[in-house]
N, C-alpha and C positions, 0 to 999 in steps of 0.2 A: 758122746763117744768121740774120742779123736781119731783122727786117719792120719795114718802114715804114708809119706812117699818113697816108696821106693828106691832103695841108695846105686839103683842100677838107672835111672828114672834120672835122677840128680845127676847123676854122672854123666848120659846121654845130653843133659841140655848144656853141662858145661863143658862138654866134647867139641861140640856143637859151634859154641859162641854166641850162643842167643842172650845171654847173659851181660855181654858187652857190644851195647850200639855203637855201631860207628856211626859219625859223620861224612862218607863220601860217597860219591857218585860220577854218573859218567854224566857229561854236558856238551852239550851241543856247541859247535863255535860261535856262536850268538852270545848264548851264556857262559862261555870260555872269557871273551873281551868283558862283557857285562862286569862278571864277578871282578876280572881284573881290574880294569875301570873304576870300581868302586867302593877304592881306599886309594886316591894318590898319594896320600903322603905317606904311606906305608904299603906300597905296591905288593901283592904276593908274591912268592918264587915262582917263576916258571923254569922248570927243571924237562929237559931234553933226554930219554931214559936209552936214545936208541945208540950205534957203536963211535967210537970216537971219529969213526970215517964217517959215517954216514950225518954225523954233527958238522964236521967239515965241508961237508958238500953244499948244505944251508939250512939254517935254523932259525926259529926266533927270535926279535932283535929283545937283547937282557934274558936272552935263557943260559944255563948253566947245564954244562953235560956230565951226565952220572948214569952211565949203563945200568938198566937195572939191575941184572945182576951182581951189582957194585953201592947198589942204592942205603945202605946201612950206612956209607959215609954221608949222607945228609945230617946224620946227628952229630958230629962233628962241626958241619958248615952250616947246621942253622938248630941250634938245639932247643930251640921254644918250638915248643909242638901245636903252639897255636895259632901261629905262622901260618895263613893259607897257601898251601902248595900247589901247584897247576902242573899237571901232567900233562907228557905227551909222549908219541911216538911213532912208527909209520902207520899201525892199523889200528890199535889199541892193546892187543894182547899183551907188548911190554910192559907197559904203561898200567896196564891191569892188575901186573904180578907186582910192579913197584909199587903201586898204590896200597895194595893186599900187604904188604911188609910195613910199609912204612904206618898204616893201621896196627898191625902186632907192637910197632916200635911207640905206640901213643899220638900220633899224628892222628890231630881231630879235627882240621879241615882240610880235605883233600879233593884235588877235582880231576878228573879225567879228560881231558879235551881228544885223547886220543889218537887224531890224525894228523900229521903235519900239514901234508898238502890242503886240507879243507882250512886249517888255523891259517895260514899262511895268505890264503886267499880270500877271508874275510878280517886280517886284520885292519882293524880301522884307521891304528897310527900309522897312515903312510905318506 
């Protein structure tokens, strides 16, 4: 006898998003460098999500600034979604909500480093 699933059942899981894994995470600054590190010839993006002030004051050196809430122009400035991208921001919560978009937009390696100051002070190229 067959069983049927529920079209309310189906629906909850594709509500949901269980359906589509992503590939990101949040990482530590250790593994922030690491991951970066470990493609030079094809370095990831590290993209700066916090306000164009607060970019100015100081950033990562070869980070790019794109307010998250601005963050849909990434598919414009780098439309291979398989580009590992490196986030960040001052606590993480930007950084989080850009991360969570740029997942919607097919971006399948994405990394959260999160906080400026801790990236900042265990980068290694200094």
């Amino acid at each position: 006898m067959k069983q049927r699933i529920p079209g309310a059942l189906i629906a909850l899981v594709c509500w949901s998003g269980l359906t589509l894994p992503v590939a990101a995470e949040v990482v530590s600054p250790a593994e922030f460098w690491q991951t970066y590190q470990a493609q030079p010839s094809n370095p990831p993006l590290i993209v700066d999500v916090r306000t164009p002030a607060e970019f100015a004051d100081g950033h990562l050196p070869g980070a790019i600034n794109i307010p998250f809430d601005d963050i849909k122009q990434l598919t414009s400035l780098e439309p291979d979604t398989s580009r590992p991208i490196m986030l960040y921001c001052q606590s993480g919560r930007r950084s989080g909500i850009a991360e969570a978009e740029l997942a919607k937009l097919g971006y399948t390696q994405l990394y959260n480093g999160e906080n400026y100051q801790a990236l900042d002070a265990t980068m290694p190229m200094r």
